[in-house]
C-alpha positions in Angstrom: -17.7 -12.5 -7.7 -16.2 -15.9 -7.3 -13.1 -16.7 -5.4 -10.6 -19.9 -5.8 -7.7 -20.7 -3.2 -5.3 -22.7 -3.8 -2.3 -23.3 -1.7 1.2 -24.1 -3.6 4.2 -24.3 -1.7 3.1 -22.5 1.3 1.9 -19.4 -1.1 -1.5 -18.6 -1.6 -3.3 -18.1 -4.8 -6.1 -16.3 -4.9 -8.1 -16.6 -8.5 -10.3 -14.1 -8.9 -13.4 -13.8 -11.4 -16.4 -11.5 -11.8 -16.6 -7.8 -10.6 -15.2 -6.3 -7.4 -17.4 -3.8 -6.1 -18.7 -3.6 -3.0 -18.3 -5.0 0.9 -20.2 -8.3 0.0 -17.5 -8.9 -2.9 -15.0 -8.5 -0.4 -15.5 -10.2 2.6 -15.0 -13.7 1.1 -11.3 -12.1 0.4 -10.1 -10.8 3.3 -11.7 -14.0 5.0 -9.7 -16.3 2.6 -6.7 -14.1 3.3 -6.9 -14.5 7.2 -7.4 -18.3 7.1 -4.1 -17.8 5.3 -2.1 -16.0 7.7 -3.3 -18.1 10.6 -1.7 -21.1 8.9 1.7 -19.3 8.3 1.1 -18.6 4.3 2.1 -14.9 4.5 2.8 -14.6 0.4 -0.1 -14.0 -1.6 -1.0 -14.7 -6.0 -3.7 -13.2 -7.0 -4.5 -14.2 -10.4 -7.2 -11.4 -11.8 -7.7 -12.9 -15.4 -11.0 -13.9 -14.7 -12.1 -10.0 -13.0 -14.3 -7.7 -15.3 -14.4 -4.6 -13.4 -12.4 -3.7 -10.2 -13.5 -0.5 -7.9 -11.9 1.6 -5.6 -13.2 -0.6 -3.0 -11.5 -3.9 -5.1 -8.4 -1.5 -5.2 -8.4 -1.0 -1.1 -8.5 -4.7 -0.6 -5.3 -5.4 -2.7 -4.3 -2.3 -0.2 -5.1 -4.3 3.1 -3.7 -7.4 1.8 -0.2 -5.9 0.8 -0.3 -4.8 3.8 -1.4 -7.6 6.2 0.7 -9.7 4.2 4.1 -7.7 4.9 3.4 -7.0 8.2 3.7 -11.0 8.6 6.7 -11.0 6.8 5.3 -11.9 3.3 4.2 -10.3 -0.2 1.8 -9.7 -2.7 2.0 -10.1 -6.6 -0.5 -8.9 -8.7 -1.1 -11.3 -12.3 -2.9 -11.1 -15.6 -4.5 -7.4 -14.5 -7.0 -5.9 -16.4 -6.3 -2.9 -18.5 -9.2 -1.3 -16.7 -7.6 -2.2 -13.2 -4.0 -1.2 -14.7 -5.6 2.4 -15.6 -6.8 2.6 -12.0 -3.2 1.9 -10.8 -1.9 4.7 -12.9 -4.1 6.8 -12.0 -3.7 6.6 -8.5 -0.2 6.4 -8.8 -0.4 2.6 -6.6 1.7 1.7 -9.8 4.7 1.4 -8.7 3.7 -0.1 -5.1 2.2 -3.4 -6.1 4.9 -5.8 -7.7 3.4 -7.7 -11.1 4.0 -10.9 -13.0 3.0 -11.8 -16.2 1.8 -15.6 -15.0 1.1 -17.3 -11.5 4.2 -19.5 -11.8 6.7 -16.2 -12.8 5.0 -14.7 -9.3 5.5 -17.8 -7.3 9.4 -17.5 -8.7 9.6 -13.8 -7.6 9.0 -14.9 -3.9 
């Protein structure tokens, strides 16, 4: 799994390739996302064009992020979402709690 950050206007974009399985996929995440929070970016991209295959473990991250970021006063948007990741959010009914943008710059509008 590699992992891009990019920092546009005080909101962080996380671009996210390869598979999201496991812990080790992870940590690189939520360590990105903390750097983040400590320097006051409390909104959060993530751009998932480049994913393959997302797990329950990938969804639980989006999970803690949502969270961590609202609980600093921020956000999360969800772009360019596999189909496969899109089933898992029906499935699990996490629909309708993640908000969604077609492109990074339509998310970074919605903040």
């Amino acid at each position: 799994m590699e992992i891009n950050r990019i920092i546009q206007d005080n909101i962080t974009i996380l671009e996210l390739s390869g598979n999201l399985l496991g812990e080790k996929d992870t940590v690189p995440i939520l360590e990105a996302v903390g750097l983040s929070l400590e320097n006051n970016s409390n909104q959060f991209v993530i751009d998932l064009g480049g994913m393959h295959y997302i797990n329950s473990t990938g969804l639980s991250v989006f999970l803690n992020i949502l969270t961590k970021s609202k609980g600093a006063g921020g956000g999360l948007v969800l772009v360019a979402i596999p189909e496969q990741l899109n089933n898992l959010l029906n499935i699990t009914k996490l629909s309708e709690v993640f908000p969604k943008a077609a492109s990074v710059e339509e998310a970074i509008a919605s903040f």
